[in-house]
N, C-alpha and C positions, 0 to 999 in steps of 0.2 A: 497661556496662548497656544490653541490647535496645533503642531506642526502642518503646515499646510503652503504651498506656494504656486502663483499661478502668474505666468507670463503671457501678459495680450501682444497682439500684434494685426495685424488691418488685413483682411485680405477682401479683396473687391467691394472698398467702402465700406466692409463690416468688422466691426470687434470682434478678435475671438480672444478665446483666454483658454488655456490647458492648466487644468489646476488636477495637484496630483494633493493627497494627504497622507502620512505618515500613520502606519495600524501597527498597534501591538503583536507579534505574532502570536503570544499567548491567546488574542482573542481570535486568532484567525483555525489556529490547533486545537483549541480545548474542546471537547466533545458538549460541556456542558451548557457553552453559548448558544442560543439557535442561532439559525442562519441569518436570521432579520434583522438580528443583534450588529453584524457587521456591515450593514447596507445602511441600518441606521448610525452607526459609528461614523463612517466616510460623511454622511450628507451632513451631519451635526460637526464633524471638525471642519470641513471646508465654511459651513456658514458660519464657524465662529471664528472664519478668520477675518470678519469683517468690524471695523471699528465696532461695532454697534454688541456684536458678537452675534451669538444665534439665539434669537427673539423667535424663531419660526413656530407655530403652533403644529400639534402633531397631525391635524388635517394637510397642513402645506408639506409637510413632511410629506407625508403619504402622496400627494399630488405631486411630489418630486423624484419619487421613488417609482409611482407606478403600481401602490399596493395599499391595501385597506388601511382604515387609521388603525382597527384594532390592531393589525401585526406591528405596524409602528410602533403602538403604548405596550406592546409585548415585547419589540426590543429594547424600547428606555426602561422599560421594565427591569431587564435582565442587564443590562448595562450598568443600571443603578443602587444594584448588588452586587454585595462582597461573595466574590468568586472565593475557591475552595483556597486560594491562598491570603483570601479575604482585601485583595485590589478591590477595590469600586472605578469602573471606566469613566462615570459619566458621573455630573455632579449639575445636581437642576434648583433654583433658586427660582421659590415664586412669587410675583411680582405683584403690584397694586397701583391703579392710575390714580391720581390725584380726588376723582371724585366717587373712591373707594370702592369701584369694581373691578373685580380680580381681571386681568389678562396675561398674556401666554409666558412663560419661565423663560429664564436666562440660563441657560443649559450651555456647558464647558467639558469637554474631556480631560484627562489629568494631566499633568506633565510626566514625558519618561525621562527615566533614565538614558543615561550615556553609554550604560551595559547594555542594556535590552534590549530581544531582538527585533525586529521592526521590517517591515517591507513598505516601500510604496505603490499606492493603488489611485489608479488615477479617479476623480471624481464622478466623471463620464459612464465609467463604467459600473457604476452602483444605479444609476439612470437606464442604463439601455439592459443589467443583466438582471435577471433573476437572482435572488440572495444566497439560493444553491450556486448556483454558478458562478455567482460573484467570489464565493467563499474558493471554490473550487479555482477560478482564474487565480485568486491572490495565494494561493498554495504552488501554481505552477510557475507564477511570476517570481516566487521566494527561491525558489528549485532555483531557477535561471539566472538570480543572482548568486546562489553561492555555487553556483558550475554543476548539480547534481543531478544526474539523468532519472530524472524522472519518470515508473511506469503506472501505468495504468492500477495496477494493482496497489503500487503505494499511496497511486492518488484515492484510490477507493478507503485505506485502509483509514483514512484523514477526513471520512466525509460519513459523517452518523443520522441511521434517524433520530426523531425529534418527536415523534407521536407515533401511536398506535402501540400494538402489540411487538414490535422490533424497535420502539424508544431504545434510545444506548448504543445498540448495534451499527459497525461499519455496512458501507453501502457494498453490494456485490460490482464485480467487477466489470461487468454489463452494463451496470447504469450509470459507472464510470465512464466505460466507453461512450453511452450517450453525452451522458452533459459534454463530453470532448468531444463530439460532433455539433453540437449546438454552439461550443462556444468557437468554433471551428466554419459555422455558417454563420454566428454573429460578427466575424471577421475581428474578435477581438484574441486569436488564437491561429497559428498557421501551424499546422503535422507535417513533420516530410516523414513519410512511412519509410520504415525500417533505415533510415539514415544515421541512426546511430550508433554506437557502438553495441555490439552483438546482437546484430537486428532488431536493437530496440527502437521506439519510435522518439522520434525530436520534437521537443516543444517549442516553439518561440512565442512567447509574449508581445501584445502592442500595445504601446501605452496610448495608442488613439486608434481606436478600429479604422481601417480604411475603410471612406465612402466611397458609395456610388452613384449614379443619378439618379436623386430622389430620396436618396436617405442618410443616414449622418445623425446624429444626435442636436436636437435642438440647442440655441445657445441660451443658455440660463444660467444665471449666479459664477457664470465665467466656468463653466463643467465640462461646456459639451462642443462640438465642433460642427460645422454648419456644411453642407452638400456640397460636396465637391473638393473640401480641404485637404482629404488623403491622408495618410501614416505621416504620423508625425516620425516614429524609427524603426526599423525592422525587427529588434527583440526589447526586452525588456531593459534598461540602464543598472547595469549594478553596484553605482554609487551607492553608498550608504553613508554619506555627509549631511553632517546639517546644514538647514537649507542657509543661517547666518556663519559656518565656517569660513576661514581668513583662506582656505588650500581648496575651498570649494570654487572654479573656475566659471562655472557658471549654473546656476539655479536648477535643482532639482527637475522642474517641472518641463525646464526642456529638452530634456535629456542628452545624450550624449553625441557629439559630434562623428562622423566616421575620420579615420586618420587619412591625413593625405598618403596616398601609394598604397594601402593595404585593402583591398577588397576584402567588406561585408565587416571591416572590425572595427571595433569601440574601445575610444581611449581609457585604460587602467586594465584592460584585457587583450589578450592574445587573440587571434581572431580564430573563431571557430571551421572548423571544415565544411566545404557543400557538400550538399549531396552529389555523389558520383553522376555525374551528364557522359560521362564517354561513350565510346561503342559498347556494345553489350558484348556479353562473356562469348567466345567461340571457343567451341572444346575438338582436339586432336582426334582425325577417322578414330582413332585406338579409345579412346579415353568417350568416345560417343559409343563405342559398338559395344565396350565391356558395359553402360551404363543405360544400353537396351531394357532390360527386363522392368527399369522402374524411371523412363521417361514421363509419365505419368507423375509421379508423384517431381520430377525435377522443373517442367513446366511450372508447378505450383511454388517453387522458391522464390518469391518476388525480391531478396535480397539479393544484389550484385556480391557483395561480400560474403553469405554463405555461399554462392554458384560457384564461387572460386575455391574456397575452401573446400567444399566440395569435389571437385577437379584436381586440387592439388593433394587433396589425399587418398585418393581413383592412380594420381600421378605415382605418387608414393610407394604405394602399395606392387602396383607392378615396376620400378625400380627394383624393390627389394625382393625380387624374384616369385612374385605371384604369377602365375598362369591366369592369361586372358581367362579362358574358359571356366578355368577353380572361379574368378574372382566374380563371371557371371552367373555361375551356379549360384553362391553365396547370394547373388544378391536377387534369385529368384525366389530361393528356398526362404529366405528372410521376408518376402513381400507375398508370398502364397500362405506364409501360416501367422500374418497379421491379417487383423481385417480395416480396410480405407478409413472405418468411420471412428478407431481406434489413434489414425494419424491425426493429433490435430498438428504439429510444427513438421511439417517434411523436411524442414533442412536439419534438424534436431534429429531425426529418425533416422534419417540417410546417413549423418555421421557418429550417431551415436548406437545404435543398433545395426542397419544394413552391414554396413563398411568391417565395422572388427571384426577380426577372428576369434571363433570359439576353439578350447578346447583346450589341451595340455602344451607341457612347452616344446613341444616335438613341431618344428617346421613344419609340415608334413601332414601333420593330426587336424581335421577339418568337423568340430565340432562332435571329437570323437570316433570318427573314421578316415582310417588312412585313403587321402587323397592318391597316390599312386597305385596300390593295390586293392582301394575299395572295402578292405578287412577292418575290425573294430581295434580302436589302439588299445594297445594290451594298460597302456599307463592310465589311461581315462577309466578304462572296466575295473582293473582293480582300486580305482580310488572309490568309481560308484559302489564295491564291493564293500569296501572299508565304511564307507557311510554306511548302507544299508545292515552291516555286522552290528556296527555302535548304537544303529536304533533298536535293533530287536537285544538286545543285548539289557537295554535299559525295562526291567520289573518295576513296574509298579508297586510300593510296600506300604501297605495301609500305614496309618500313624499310631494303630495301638498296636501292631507289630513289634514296635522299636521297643529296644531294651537299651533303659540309659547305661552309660559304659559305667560310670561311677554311682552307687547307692546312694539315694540324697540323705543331707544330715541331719539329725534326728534321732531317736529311736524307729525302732527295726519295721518295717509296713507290710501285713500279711493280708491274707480276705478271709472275710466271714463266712463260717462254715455252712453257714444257714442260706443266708441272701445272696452271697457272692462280694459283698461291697470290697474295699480298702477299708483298713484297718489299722491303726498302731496297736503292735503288741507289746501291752503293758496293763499292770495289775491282772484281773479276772482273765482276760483274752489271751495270756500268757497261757495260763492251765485249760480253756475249752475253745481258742480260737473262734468266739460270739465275738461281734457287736453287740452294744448297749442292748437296742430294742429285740433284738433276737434272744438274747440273755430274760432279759426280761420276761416276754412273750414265752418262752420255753419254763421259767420258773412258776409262770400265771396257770400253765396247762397242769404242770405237773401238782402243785397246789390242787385245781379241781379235781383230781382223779385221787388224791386222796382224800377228801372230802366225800367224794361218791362212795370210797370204799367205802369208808367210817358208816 
C-alpha cells in the first residue's frame, strides 16, 4: 500500500482533498534516476492509494503530469529497475480483460522501511511543477524538515544532467539560482533574501502553493486545490510519522497546526526567527566619516546583519586605538588597488580584506610602514629579506648530479671505456674496463687487421 494521505474538506460547495505521498529520498538524491522518474513516482503512489490501486495507463499519466507519454514510459522505465543498490521502486503487473485483450497494468510502489529516509511531497505539486523542479522543490522541502540551511550551491550540487555531453554532471550554480526563482513565482517556494544565518538565503516550503484569482491547480484524483483556497501552511511540516501511527495527532496531509501564543511556529519545533522588519542600521558621524572612501560598496550590503557587523568592527577598531585618519587611509588604499568587478560579496570584502591590518606585530606597522613616521618597518624588511635570501639561496641540482651516499649492493659499478654506459666490474671488465659489445666489437677489428696483414 502507496504511503499516501489526503484529507477532503468542502470549501464553497466544492470538495477539496490535499493529498501528500511519502518519496524515498534515495530517489529524490541519486544522480542516476532522471527527473521524470520522481514526478512519475508521486502520481503512481497517490493513485494507488485508491481501492482499485493505480490502473491508470501511461497516456493518463502523462495527461496528469503535463508531459509526453514517452517521458512517462522513460520514468516507469527507470523506476522499474534495480538501481545501483539493486531496489526496484516500482512494480507493474499486466493485466487481461475477460475477453482476452490486454489493458492498462496494476502498478504499486514498494513498501519502506521504518529506517529510510523519506520526505513528503505533496501530490499537487508533481502537477503544477516541472520534474526538475519538482526534484529540486523535494530536495529543499527535506532541507526544511531536518532544520539544514540550505544554499544555492548545495542545491545545485544535487541536481544532475541527464543528456547530452554533460550527462552525470551537477547543475551550475546559475541554474540553480533559476529553478529558485521559478519555483519562487510558482508560489510553491517563498526566499527571504539573506535572512539567514551568514547572509544566507532562507527557504520556506508550501505544501499547497498559494492562489490567486484565476489560478490554483485543478482538483483531480484529490491533488490539487481549487482558486481561491490559499496556503494551506507557511513552511514545510517536519513530521516524519506514519501516516497510521498511534503519537501521530493528526494526518500527515494536513499539516501542522501553529501553536497557540507563539508567532509563525509549528508544533514538534521551536519556532524559527523573521526576518529583521526594524529600522534600518544608523551608523555614528564618526563610524560614517572613517567609512567614506568605500560608501559605494556599503550601499551594496543588502544584509542588515553584515551592516552591523560591519559598524561594529569600524567600532572596534577605533576603540583599540586606530586613528580616524590611519583607518581611512586603509580603507582607500585597500579599495584603489582592487578592481569593483573583482567584488562579488561587499560585505565579505569590507570585513575580510578592507578592515584588517597588514603587516608585522608592531602597533604602529601599517602594511609595512611605520604609520607615525612614514619610514619602512625595519621588522617587515628584514623578514622580506629573509625570504628573498632562502629563495635565491635554493640551486637547482640536476638528478644525475646526485651521488647516492651509500654504494648500492652488489658488485662494484664502473663505465665502459669505450661507449661511456654503466657497467659491473666483473670477470673480462675487471682487466679492460669494456662492456660486452665494445669488448666484442674491439676483438672483431683487431681480428680483421690481422687478417689484412696475413
Amino acid at each position: 500500500m502507496p504511503e499516501a494521505c489526503a484529507v477532503p474538506e468542502v470549501a464553497g460547495g466544492k470538495p477539496v482533498s490535499r493529498q501528500r505521498v511519502r518519496v524515498p529520498m534515495r530517489l529524490v538524491s541519486a544522480p542516476y534516476y532522471p527527473d521524470i522518474a520522481l514526478s512519475v513516482y508521486v502520481k503512481v503512489a497517490a493513485l494507488g492509494a485508491r481501492p482499485e490501486g493505480c490502473t491508470a495507463k501511461a497516456s493518463t499519466i502523462a495527461g496528469y503530469l503535463g508531459v509526453s507519454k514517452a517521458s512517462v514510459e522513460r520514468g516507469l522505465t527507470a523506476l522499474s529497475r534495480p538501481g545501483h543498490d539493486g531496489v526496484v521502486e516500482l512494480d507493474s503487473r499486466r493485466r487481461t480483460s475477460r475477453g482476452g485483450t490486454g489493458t492498462s497494468a496494476l502498478r504499486a510502489v514498494r513498501p519502506m522501511t521504518r529506517t529510510e529516509a523519506f520526505v513528503w511531497l505533496p501530490v499537487a505539486a508533481a502537477e503544477d511543477l516541472t520534474p526538475r523542479q519538482l526534484r529540486a522543490y523535494a530536495l529543499i522541502v527535506h532541507a526544511g524538515q531536518r532544520n539544514i540551511a540550505l544554499t544555492e550551491g548545495e542545491l545545485a550540487g544535487s541536481l544532475f544532467h541527464h543528456s547530452g555531453t554533460r550527462a552525470g554532471q551537477p547543475l551550475t550554480v546559475t541554474a540553480a539560482g533559476v529553478i529558485v526563482d521559478e519555483l519562487e513565482a510558482a508560489r510553491w517556494l517563498t526566499v527571504h533574501r539573506r535572512a539567514g544565518a551568514q547572509g544566507r538565503h532562507r527557504f520556506v516550503a508550501h505544501d499547497i502553493a498559494p492562489t490567486e484569482e484565476g489560478g490554483g491547480s485543478p482538483v483531480d484524483e484529490g491533488s490539487g486545490s481549487p482558486s481561491g483556497e490559499g496556503s494551506l501552511a507557511t513552511e514545510e511540516s517536519p513530521r516524519t510519522d506514519r501516516p497510521d501511527a498511534g503519537r501521530a495527532l493528526l494526518p500527515p496531509a494536513v499539516g501542522e497546526i501553529p501553536v497557540d501564543g507563539v508567532s509563525g511556529g509549528v508544533r514538534g519545533r521551536p519556532p524559527r526567527p523573521a526576518p529583521y522588519t526594524g529600522p534600518p542600521l544608523t551608523l555614528s558621524a564618526r563610524i560614517h566619516a572613517v567609512l567614506e572612501p568605500v560608501h559605494w560598496l556599503l550601499r551594496r550590503v543588502d544584509s542588515p546583519f553584515v551592516q552591523r557587523q560591519i559598524a561594529r568592527e569600524v567600532g572596534r577598531l577605533l576603540r583599540d586605538g586606530t586613528a580616524d585618519d590611519r583607518l581611512r587611509h586603509r580603507l582607500s588604499a585597500r579599495f584603489a588597488a582592487t578592481s569593483p568587478s573583482e567584488i562579488r560579496d561587499p560585505g565579505r570584502w569590507l570585513l575580510g580584506v578592507a578592515l584588517p591590518r597588514w603587516g608585522c606585530g608592531h602597533a604602529d606597522c601599517e602594511a609595512g610602514v611605520m604609520w607615525s613616521t612614514g619610514r619602512r618597518c625595519e621588522v617587515c624588511a628584514e623578514a622580506v629579506a629573509d625570504r628573498h635570501a632562502a629563495r635565491t639561496a635554493q640551486v637547482s641540482i640536476s638528478v644525475t648530479e646526485l651521488e647516492p651516499r651509500r654504494p648500492p649492493p652488489g658488485p662494484p659499478r664502473g663505465s665502459c671505456g669505450d661507449c661511456g654506459c654503466r657497467i659491473f666490474l666483473v670477470g673480462p671488465a675487471c682487466a679492460d674496463g669494456l662492456c660486452k659489445p665494445c669488448r666484442t666489437e674491439r676483438a672483431d677489428r683487431a681480428g680483421a687487421v690481422r687478417q689484412s696483414s696475413a
